[in-house]
Structure formats: C-alpha cells, structure tokens
C-alpha positions, 0 to 999 in steps of 0.5 A: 909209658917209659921205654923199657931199658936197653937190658930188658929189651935185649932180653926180650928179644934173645927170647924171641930168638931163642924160640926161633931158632930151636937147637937139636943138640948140645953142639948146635947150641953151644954154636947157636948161643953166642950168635943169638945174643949178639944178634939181640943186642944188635937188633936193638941197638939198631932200633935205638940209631933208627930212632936218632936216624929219624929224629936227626936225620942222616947228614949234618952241617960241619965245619973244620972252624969259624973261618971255613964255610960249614958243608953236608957230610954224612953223620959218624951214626949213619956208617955205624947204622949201616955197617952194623945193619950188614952185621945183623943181616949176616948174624940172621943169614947164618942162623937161618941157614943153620937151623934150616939144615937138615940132620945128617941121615944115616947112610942105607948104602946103595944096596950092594951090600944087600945084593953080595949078602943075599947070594948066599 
C-alpha cells in the first residue's frame, strides 16, 4: 500500500490537533490556528527525516576531494532533525500550556464591599 502523500498526512494530523486542543473563543483560536498547522507539518516532516535517519544513519563518510582521507561527520539532516525536533517540542509546550489554563474567574471580592453595604 502506498504511503499517503505529505499534504494528506499534514492534514490528518492538524485534525488530530485540532481535536486536542479545543479553543474557548474567537481569540484563542485565531492564537491557537497557526501554531497547530505548523506543529502538523512539522510533526510530519520529522517522521519522513526519522525514516532517512533509519535508513542512512546519522553520520557520513566526507571528503573535501580525491587526495584527502574521506572522515565521519555529522549528516546536514541530522542538525536539521534535531533543531527541528526542539521546534516541535516547543510548539507542543505552548499548546499545552495554552489550553491547559484555566479561564479568568470572575472576581467575587474579598468581601469588604459585603461588610460597608450591609451596616446600613
């Protein structure tokens, strides 16, 4: 079965968040939107660099040219997985804590306006 393309799989998983993370207005929202999108795509994008990580590892044989001795460096995808890895991880943190905080309750006093009204 073929893999479903990069545009589908970002859409499912915007979906996925969108279900998650539930706004309670208008504002949250409009906040809310552009920081699922990009963690969907990124999410994503990390699993398709997972899959080249898996396949090729995360070093490589390199040589500046035929005279010089190749050596193990680092591949330029593997400082992007982890960068983009921080990313992500950052994205989930403020989503998290954005849904997670509660709504402003609506403020009773402390009572002393109770107190100077009832002296009457």
């Amino acid at each position: 079965m073929a893999k479903p393309s990069k545009e589908t799989r970002i859409k499912r998983e915007q979906k996925r968040l969108d279900a998650i993370f539930v706004a309670r207005s208008e504002k949250e929202q409009a906040a809310l939107e552009p920081l699922i999108k990009r963690a969907a795509y990124m999410r994503v994008t990390l699993e398709d660099m997972e899959a080249d990580l898996d396949e090729n590892g995360f070093v490589e044989m390199f040589t500046q040219s035929d005279k010089v001795e190749p050596y193990e460096r680092e591949r330029p995808i593997a400082r992007l997985y982890n960068t983009m890895n921080k990313n992500y991880q950052s994205i989930m943190k403020q989503l998290t804590e954005f849904v997670e905080k509660e709504p402003p309750k609506p403020d009773d006093g402390d009572g002393f306006d109770d107190f100077v009204n009832s002296r009457d």
